[in-house]
C-alpha positions in Angstrom: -44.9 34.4 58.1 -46.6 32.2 60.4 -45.5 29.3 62.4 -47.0 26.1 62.9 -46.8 24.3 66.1 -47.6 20.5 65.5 -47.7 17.6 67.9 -49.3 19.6 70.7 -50.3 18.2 74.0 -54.0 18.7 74.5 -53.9 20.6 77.3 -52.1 23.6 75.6 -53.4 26.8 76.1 -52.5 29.8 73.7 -51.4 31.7 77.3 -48.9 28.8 77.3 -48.2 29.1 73.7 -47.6 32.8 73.6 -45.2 32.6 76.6 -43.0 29.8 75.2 -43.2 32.0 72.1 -42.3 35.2 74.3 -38.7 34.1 75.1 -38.4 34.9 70.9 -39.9 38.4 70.5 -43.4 39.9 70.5 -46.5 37.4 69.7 -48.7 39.1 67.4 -51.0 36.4 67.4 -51.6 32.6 68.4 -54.7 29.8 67.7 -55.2 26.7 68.6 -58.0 25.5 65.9 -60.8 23.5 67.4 -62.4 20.5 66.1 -65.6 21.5 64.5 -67.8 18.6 65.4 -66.8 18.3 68.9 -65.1 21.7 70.0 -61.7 20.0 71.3 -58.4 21.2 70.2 -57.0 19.7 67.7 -53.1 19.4 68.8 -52.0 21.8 66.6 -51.5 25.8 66.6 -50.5 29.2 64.4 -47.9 31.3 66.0 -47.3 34.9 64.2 -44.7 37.1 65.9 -44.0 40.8 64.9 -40.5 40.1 63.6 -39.5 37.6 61.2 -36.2 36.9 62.7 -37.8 36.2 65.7 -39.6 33.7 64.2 -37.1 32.1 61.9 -34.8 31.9 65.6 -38.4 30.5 67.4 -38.3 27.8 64.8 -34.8 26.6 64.7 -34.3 26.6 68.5 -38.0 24.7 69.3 -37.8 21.8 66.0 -38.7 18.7 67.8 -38.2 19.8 71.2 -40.1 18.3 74.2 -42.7 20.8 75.5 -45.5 19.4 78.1 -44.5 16.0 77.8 -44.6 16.0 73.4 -41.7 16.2 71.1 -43.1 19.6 69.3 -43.1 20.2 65.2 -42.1 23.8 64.6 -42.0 25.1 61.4 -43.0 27.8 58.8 -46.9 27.2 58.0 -47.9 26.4 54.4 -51.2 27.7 53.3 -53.3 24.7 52.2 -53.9 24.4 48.5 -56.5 25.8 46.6 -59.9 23.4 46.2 -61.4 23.2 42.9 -64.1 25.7 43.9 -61.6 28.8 44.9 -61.7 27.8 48.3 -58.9 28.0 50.8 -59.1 25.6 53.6 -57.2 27.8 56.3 
């Protein structure tokens, strides 16, 4: 499972992410997409950890918490849908 982090300051850095994250379990992996066209973050992130319960407790205890100065989305990450040409977008 992977987590989405949503409602990111800017100035997030995955070292910040994987520590807030660290308090849960083990981080297995963290991303904070950048915008294509200009390279800047894009206030969102992926979070995997190595344990699922770690993750579903990361989630329930950070929902809508205030973390660098934004009120945070937490939640399990949906793939994005299919496009007509087979593509995934993620």
């Amino acid at each position: 499972m992977t987590i989405y982090v949503g409602n990111l300051s800017f100035d997030a850095e995955v070292e910040d992410l994987q520590h807030l994250f660290a308090e849960y379990g083990s981080v297995s992996k963290c991303s904070l997409p950048l915008d294509r066209d200009t390279g800047r973050k894009r206030g969102f992130a992926f979070v995997e950890m190595a344990e699922a319960s770690a993750e579903t407790k990361a989630i329930s205890d950070l929902q809508d918490v205030e973390w660098m100065g934004r009120s945070i989305r937490v939640n399990k990450a949906e793939p994005r849908p299919t496009s007509a040409f087979g593509n995934s977008r993620w």
